[in-house]
DOBA-406341 format. One line per field, with one value per residue (C-alpha): x, y, z; residue in three letters; residue number from 1. Coordinates in nm, 3 decimals. Example, Ala and Ser with C-alpha at 12.3 -4.5 7.8 and 13.67 -1.06 7.14 Angstrom:
c1	c(1.230|1.367)
c2	c(-0.450|-0.106)
c3	c(0.780|0.714)
residu	c(ALA|SER)
num	c(1|2)
//
This chain:
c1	c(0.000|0.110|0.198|-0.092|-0.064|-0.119|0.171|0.454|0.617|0.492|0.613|0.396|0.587|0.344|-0.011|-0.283|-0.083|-0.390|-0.478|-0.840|-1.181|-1.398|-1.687|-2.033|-2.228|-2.578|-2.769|-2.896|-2.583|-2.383|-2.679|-2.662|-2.267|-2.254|-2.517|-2.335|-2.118|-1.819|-1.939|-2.046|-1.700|-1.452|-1.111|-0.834|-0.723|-0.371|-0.169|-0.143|0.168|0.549|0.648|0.764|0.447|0.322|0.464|0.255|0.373|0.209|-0.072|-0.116|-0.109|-0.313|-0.665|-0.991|-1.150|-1.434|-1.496|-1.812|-1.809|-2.101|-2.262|-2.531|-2.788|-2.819|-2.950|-2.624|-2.549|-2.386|-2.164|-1.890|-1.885|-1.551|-1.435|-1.152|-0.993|-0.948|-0.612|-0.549|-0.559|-0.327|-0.359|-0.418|-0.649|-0.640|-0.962|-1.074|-1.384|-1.555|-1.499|-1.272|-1.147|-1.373|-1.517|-1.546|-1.969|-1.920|-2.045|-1.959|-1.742|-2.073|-2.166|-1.798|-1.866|-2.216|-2.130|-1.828|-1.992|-2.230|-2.063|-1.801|-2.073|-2.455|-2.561|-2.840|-2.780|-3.164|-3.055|-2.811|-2.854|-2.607|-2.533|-2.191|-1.821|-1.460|-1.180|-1.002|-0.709|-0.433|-0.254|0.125|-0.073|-0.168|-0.537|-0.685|-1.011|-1.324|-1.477|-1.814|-2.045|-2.367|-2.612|-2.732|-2.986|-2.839|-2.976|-3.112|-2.792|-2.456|-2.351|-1.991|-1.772|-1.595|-1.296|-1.218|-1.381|-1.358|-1.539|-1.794|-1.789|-1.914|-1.694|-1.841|-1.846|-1.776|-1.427|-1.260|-1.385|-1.155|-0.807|-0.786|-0.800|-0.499|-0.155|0.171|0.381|0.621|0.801|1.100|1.442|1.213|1.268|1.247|0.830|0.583|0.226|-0.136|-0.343|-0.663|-0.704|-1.093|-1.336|-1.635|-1.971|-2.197|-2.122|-1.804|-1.508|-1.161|-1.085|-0.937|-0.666|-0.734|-0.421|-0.262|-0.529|-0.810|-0.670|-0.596|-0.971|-1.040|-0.847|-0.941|-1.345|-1.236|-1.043|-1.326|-1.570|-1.401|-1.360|-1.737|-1.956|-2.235|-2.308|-2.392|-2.066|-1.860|-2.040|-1.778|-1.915)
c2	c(0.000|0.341|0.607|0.848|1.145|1.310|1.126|1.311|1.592|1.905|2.258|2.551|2.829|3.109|3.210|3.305|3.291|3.397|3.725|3.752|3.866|3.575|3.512|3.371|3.248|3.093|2.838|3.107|3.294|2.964|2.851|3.199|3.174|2.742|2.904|3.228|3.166|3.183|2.872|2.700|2.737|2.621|2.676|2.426|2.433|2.516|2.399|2.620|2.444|2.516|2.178|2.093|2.139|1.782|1.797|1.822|1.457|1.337|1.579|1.375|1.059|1.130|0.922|1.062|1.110|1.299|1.431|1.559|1.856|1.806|2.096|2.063|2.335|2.392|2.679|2.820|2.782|2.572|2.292|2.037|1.723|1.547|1.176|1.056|0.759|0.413|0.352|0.027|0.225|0.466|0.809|0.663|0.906|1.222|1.378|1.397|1.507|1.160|1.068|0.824|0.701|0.685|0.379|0.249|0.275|0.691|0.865|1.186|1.328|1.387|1.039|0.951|1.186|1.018|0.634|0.684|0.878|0.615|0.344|0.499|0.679|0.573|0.851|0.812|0.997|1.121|1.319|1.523|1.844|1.878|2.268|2.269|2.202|2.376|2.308|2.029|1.938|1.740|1.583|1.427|1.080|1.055|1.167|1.420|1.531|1.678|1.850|1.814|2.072|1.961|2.015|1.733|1.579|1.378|1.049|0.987|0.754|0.744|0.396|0.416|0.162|-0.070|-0.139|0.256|0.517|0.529|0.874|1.136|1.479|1.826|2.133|2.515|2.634|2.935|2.845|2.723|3.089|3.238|3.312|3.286|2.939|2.840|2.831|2.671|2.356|2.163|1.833|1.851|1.817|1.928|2.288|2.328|2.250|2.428|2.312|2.439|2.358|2.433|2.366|2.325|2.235|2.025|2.088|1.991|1.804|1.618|1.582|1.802|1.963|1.814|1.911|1.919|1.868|1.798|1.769|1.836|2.197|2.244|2.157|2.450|2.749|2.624|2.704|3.000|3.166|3.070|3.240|3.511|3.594|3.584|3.819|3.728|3.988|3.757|3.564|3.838|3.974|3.935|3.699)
c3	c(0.000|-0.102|0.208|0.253|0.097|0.439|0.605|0.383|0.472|0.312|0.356|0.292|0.030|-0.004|0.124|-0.124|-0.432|-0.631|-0.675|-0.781|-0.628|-0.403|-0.591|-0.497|-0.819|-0.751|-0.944|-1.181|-1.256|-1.359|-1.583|-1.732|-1.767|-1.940|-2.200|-2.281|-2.575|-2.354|-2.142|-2.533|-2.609|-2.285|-2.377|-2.219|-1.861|-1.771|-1.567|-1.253|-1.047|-1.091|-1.227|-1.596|-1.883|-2.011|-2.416|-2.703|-2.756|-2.445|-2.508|-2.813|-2.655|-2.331|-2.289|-2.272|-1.915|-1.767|-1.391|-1.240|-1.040|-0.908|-0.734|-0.453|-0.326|0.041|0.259|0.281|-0.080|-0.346|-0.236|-0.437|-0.418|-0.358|-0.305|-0.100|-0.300|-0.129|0.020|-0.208|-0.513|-0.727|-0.514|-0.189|0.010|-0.198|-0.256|-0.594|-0.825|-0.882|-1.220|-1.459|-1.842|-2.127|-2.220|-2.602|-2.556|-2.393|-2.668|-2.513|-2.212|-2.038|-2.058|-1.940|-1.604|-1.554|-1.580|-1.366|-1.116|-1.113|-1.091|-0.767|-0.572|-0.648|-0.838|-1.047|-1.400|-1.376|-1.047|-1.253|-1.449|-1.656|-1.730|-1.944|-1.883|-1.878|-2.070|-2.129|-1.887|-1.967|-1.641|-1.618|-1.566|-1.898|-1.933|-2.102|-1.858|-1.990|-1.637|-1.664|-1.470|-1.272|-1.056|-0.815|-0.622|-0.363|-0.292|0.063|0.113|-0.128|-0.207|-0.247|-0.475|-0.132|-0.366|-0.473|-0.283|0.082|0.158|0.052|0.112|0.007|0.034|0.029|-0.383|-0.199|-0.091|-0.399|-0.579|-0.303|-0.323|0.028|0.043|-0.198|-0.116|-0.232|-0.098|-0.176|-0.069|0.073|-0.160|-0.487|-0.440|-0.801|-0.735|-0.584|-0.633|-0.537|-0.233|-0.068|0.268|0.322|0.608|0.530|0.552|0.826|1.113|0.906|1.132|0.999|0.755|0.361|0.134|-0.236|-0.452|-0.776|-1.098|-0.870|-0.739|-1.147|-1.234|-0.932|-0.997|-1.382|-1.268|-1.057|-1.371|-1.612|-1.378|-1.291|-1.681|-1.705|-1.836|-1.635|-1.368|-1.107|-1.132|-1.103|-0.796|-0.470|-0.206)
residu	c(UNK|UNK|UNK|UNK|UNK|UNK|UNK|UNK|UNK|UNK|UNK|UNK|UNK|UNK|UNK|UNK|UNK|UNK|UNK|UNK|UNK|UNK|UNK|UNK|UNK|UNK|UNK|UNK|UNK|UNK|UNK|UNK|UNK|UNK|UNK|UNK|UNK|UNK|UNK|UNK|UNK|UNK|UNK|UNK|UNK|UNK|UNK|UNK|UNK|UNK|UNK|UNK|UNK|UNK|UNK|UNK|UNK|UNK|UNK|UNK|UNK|UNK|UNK|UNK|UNK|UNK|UNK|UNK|UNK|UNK|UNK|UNK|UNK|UNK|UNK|UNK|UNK|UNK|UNK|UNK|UNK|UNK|UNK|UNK|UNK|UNK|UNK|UNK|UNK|UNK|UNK|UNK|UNK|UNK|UNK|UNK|UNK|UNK|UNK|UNK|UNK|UNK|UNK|UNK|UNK|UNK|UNK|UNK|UNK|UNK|UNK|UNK|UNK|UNK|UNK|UNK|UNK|UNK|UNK|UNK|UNK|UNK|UNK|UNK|UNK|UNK|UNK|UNK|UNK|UNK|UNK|UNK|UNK|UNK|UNK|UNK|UNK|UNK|UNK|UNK|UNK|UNK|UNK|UNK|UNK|UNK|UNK|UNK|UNK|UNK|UNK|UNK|UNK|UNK|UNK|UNK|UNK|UNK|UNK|UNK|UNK|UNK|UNK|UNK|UNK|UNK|UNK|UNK|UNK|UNK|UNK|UNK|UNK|UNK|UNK|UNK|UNK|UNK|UNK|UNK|UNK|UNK|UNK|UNK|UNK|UNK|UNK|UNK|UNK|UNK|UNK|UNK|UNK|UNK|UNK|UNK|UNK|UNK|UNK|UNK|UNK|UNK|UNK|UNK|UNK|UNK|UNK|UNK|UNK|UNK|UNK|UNK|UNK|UNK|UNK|UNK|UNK|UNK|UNK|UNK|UNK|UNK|UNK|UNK|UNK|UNK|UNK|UNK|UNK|UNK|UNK|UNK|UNK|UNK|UNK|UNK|UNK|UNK|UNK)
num	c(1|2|3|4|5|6|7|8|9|10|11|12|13|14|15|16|17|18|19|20|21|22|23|24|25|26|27|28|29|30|31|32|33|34|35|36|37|38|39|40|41|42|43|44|45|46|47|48|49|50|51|52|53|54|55|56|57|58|59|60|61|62|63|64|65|66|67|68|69|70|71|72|73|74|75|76|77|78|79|80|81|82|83|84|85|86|87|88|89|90|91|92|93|94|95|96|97|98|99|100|101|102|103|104|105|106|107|108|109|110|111|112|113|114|115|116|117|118|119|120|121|122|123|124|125|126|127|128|129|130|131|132|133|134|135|136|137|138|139|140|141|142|143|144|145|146|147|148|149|150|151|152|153|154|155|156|157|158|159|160|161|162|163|164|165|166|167|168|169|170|171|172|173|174|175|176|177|178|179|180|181|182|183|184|185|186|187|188|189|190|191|192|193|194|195|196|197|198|199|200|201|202|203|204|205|206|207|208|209|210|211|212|213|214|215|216|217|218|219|220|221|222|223|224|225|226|227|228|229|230|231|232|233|234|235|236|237|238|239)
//
């Protein structure tokens, strides 16, 4: 079994590294923003750590994925759902956007995000809106990943794969579109990295707080910078 991600020794580089307004989009305002020709035409996702750029070779050669970033409504707003992988698996314990390869029968990305979300945590395809997606983003694992944007219905209990995911969780939309909760680490001895972090409680009566790393803090300064480039008045509004 691979060390936990959490049991490595990290040390933090820089505080709020971003420099961009919070923002607090409702359900309205991103439906607005996925149908604005903007959101009709995502362009691809960079890649936001200080590490070496994946060549156009491997760019080439990458395989097609899909994620959901699934959002939930609550009373106190919109919430992400996130899934902490199991620890017999590649990635042991980071948390992660449900989500997975394409399969020969995925017609589309969207599909992709749906079976796969499916299949690791429960969810019903009828209990998901789809509303648009971002950018390609091509990772240093090999995948090319289509993030597909949704809103969900939440069953009345998540049945999660035994054999890959090991927890469910929602974190605050609210956080990720702040700068204030992104900084930089790096491992020691690789002082020629630094990559992005959020540092994030939970919602509701979950215990501690989680860390979202590597593709999955790409995929969320990717929605941050897409929405902060919006047109949409709403969007743009500070929380």
């Amino acid at each position: 079994m691979q060390k936990r991600f959490e049991a490595a020794r990290k040390v933090r580089v820089s505080e709020t590294p971003l420099r961009r307004p919070p923002l607090a989009p409702d359900v309205a305002s991103l439906r607005a923003h996925f149908s604005s020709r903007a959101g009709q035409a995502p362009r691809d996702l960079e890649n936001p750590h200080l590490e070496p750029r994946v060549t156009p070779e491997e760019r080439k050669r990458a395989t097609p994925a899909a994620v959901l970033v699934g959002l939930v409504s609550r009373e106190s707003g919109l919430s992400v759902i996130v899934t902490r992988r199991h620890p017999d698996i590649s990635y042991p314990g980071h948390w992660v956007f449900p989500g997975g390869r394409a399969d020969v029968n995925d017609a589309t990305p969207f599909q992709t995000a749906l079976r796969e979300t499916q299949e690791e945590i429960g969810l019903e395809p009828d209990r998901v809106e789809l509303i648009g997606r971002l950018g390609d983003y091509v990772s240093h694992s090999g995948y090319r990943i289509a993030p597909i944007v949704g809103l969900v219905k939440p069953p009345a209990k998540w049945r999660l794969h035994p054999g890959e995911v090991e927890a469910l969780a929602e974190v605050e939309l609210r956080r990720i579109l702040d700068c204030n909760s992104y900084f930089l680490y790096r491992f020691p001895g690789r002082e020629d990295r630094a990559h992005f972090a959020l540092d994030l409680p939970r919602r509701g009566n979950e215990e501690g707080d989680l860390w979202l790393t590597g593709v999955t803090a790409s995929l969320c300064i990717g929605l941050y910078a897409e929405l902060a480039e919006s047109r949409i008045e709403k969007v743009l509004k500070p929380g």
